[in-house]
PAKOLFI-89494 format. One record per residue: residue number from 0; residue in three letters; x, z negated, y negated of N, C-alpha, C in turn. Coordinates in nm, 2 decimals. Last residue first. Example, Ala and Ser with C-alpha at 12.3 -4.5 7.8 and 13.67 -1.06 7.14 Angstrom:
2
NODE resi resn    n_X    n_Z    n_Y   ca_X   ca_Z   ca_Y    c_X    c_Z    c_Y
NODE    1  SER   1.28  -0.71   0.22   1.37  -0.71   0.11   1.29  -0.79   0.00
NODE    0  ALA   1.32  -0.78   0.57   1.23  -0.78   0.45   1.32  -0.78   0.33
***
This chain:
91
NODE resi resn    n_X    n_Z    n_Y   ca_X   ca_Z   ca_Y    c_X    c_Z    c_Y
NODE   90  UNK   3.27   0.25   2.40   3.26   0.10   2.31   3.26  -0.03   2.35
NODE   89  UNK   3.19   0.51   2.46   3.25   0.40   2.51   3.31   0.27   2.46
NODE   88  UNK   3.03   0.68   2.32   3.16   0.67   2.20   3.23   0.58   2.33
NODE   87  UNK   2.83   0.59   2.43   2.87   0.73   2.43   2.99   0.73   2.38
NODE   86  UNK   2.77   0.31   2.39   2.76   0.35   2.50   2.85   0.52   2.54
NODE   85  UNK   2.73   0.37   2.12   2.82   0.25   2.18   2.86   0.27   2.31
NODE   84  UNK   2.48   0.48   2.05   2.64   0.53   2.00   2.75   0.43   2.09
NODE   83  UNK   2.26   0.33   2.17   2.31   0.42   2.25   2.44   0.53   2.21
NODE   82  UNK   2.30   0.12   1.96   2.37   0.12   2.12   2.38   0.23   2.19
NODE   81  UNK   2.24   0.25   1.75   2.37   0.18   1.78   2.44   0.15   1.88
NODE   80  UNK   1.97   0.28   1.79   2.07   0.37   1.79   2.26   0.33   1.81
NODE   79  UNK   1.91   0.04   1.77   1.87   0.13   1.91   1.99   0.25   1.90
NODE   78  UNK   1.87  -0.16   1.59   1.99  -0.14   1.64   1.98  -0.03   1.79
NODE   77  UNK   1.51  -0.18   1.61   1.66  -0.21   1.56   1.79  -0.21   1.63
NODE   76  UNK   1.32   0.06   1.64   1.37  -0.01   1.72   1.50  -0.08   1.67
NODE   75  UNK   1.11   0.20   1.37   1.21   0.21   1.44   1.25   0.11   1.55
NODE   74  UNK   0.77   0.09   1.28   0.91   0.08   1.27   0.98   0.11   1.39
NODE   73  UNK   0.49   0.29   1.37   0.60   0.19   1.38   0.73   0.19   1.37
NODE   72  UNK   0.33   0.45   1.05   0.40   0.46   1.18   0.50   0.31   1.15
NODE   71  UNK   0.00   0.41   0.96   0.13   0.35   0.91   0.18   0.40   1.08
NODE   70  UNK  -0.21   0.72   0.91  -0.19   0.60   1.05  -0.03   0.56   1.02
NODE   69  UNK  -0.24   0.96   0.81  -0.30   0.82   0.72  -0.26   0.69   0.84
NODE   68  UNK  -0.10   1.16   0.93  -0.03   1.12   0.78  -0.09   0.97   0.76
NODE   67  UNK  -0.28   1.18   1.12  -0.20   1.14   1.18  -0.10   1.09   1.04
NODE   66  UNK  -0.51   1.26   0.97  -0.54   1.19   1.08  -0.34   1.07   1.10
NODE   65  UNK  -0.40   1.48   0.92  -0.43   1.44   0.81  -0.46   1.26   0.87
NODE   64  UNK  -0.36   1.65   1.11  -0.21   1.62   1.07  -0.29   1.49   0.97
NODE   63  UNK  -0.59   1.67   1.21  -0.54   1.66   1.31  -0.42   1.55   1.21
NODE   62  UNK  -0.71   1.85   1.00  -0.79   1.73   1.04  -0.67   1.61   1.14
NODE   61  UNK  -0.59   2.05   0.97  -0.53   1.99   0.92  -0.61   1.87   0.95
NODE   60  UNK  -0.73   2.16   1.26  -0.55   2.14   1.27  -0.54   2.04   1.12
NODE   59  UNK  -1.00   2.16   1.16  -0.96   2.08   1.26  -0.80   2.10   1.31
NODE   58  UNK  -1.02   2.23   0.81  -1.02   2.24   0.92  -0.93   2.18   1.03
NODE   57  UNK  -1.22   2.03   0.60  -1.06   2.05   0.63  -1.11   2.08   0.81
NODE   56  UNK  -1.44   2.00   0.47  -1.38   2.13   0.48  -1.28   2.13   0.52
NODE   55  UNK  -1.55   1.73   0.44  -1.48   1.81   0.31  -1.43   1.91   0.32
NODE   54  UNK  -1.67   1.76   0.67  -1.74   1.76   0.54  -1.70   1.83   0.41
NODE   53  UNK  -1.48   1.72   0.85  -1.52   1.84   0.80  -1.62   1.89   0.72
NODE   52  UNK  -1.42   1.45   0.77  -1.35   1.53   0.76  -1.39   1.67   0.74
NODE   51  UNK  -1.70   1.32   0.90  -1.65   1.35   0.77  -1.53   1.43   0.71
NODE   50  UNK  -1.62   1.41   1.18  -1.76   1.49   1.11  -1.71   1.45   0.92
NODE   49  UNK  -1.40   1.29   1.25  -1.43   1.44   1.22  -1.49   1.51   1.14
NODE   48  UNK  -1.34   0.98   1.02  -1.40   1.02   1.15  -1.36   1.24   1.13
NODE   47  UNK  -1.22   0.87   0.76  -1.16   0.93   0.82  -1.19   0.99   0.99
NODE   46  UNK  -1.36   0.73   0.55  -1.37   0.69   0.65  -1.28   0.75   0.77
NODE   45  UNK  -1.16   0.85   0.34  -1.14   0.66   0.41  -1.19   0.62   0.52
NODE   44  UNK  -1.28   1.07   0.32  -1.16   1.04   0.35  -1.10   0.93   0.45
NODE   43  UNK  -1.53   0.98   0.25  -1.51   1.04   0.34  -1.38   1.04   0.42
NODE   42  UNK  -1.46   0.89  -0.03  -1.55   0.82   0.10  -1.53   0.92   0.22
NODE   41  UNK  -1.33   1.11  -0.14  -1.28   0.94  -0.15  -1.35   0.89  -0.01
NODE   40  UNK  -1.56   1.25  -0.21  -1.46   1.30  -0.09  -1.32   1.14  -0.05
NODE   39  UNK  -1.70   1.07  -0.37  -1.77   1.12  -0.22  -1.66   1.20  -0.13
NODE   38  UNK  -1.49   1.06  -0.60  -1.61   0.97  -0.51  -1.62   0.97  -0.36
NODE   37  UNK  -1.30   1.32  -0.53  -1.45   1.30  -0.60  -1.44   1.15  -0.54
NODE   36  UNK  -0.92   1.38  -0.68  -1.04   1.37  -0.56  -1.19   1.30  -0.61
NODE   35  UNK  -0.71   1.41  -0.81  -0.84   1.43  -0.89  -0.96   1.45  -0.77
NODE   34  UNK  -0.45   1.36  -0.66  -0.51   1.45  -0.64  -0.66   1.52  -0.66
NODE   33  UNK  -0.44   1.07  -0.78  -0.36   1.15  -0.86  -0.39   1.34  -0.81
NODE   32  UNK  -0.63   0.95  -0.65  -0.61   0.95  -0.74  -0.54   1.05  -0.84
NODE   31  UNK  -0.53   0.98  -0.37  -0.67   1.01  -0.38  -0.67   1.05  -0.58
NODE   30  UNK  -0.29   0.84  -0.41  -0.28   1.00  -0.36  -0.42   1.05  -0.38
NODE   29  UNK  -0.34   0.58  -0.44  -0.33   0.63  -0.53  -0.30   0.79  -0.55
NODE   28  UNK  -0.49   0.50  -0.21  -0.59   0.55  -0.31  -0.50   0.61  -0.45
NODE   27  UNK  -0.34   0.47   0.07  -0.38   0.63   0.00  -0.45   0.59  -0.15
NODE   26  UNK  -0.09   0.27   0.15  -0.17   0.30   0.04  -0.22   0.44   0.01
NODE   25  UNK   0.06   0.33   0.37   0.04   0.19   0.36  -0.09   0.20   0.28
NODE   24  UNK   0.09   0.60   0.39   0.03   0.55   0.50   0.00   0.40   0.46
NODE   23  UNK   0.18   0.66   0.16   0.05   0.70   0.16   0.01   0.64   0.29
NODE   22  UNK   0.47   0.57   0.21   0.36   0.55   0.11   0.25   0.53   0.11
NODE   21  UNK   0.52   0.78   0.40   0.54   0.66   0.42   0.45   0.57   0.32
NODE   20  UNK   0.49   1.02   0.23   0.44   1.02   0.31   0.41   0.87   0.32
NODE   19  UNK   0.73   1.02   0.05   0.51   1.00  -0.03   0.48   0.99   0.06
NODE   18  UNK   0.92   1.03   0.24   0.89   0.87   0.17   0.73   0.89   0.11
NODE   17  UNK   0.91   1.30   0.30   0.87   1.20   0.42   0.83   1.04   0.33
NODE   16  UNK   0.71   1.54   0.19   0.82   1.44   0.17   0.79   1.28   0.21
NODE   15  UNK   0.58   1.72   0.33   0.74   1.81   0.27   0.80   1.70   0.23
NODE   14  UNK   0.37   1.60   0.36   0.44   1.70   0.46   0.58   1.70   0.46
NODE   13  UNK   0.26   1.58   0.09   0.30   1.49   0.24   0.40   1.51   0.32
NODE   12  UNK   0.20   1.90   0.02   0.28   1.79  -0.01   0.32   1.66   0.06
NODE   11  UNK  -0.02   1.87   0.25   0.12   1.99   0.24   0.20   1.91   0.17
NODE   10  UNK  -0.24   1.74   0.18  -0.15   1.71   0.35   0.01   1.78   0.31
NODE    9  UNK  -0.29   1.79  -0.09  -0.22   1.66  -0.06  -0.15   1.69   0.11
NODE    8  UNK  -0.36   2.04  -0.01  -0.24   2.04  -0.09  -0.19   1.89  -0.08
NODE    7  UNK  -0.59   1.97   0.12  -0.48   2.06   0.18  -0.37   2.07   0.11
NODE    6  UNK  -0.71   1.84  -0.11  -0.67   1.78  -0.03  -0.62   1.84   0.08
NODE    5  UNK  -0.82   2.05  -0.28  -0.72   1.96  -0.32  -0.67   1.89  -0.21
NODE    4  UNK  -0.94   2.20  -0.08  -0.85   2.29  -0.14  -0.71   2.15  -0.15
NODE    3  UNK  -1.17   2.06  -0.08  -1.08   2.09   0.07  -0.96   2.15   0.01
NODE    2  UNK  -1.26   2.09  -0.33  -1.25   1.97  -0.27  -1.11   1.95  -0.13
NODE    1  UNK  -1.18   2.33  -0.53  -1.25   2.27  -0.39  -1.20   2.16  -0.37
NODE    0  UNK  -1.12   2.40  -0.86  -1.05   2.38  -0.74  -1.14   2.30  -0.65
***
C-alpha cells in the first residue's frame, strides 16, 4: 500500500468521525502511527507545506482537507446558542 494511499484513508477516516478528528488536531503522531506511515512521510506530514504534501502524493483537494483536519479548531462561543434560543423561544 502507497504512501499517499495510506494517508487518503487517514483523511477519509477523519472525515467520517468528528471526535478522531478532534484528536488528531491536538495530536497526529498517534494517527501517523497506527496508519503504518514511513519516517519520511512522518516528516513531511509535520511539515505540512504543499510541496511536501505533494511529495507524498496527495492531491491538492485532499491537500486542502488535510491542511484543514491538522489545524485544532476554536472552541465554540459559550452559551451562544442559548441565547440565541432565548431570544426565539421569547424568554
Amino acid at each position: 500500500m502507497s504512501g499517499a494511499y495510506r494517508v487518503q484513508k487517514l483523511i477519509q477516516d477523519l472525515q467520517r468521525n468528528p471526535a478522531a478528528a478532534a484528536e488528531f488536531a491536538r495530536d497526529q503522531e498517534p494517527a501517523y502511527e497506527s496508519y503504518g506511515l514511513t519516517g519520511e512521510e512522518k516528516a513531511l506530514l509535520r511539515e505540512g507545506s504543499p510541496p511536501a504534501l505533494h511529495k507524498v502524493g496527495l492531491h491538492p483537494n485532499l491537500q486542502m482537507k488535510f491542511m484543514r483536519l491538522k489545524a485544532p479548531r476554536p472552541p465554540g462561543a459559550p452559551g451562544l446558542m442559548d441565547a440565541y434560543l432565548d431570544r426565539l423561544l421569547g424568554r
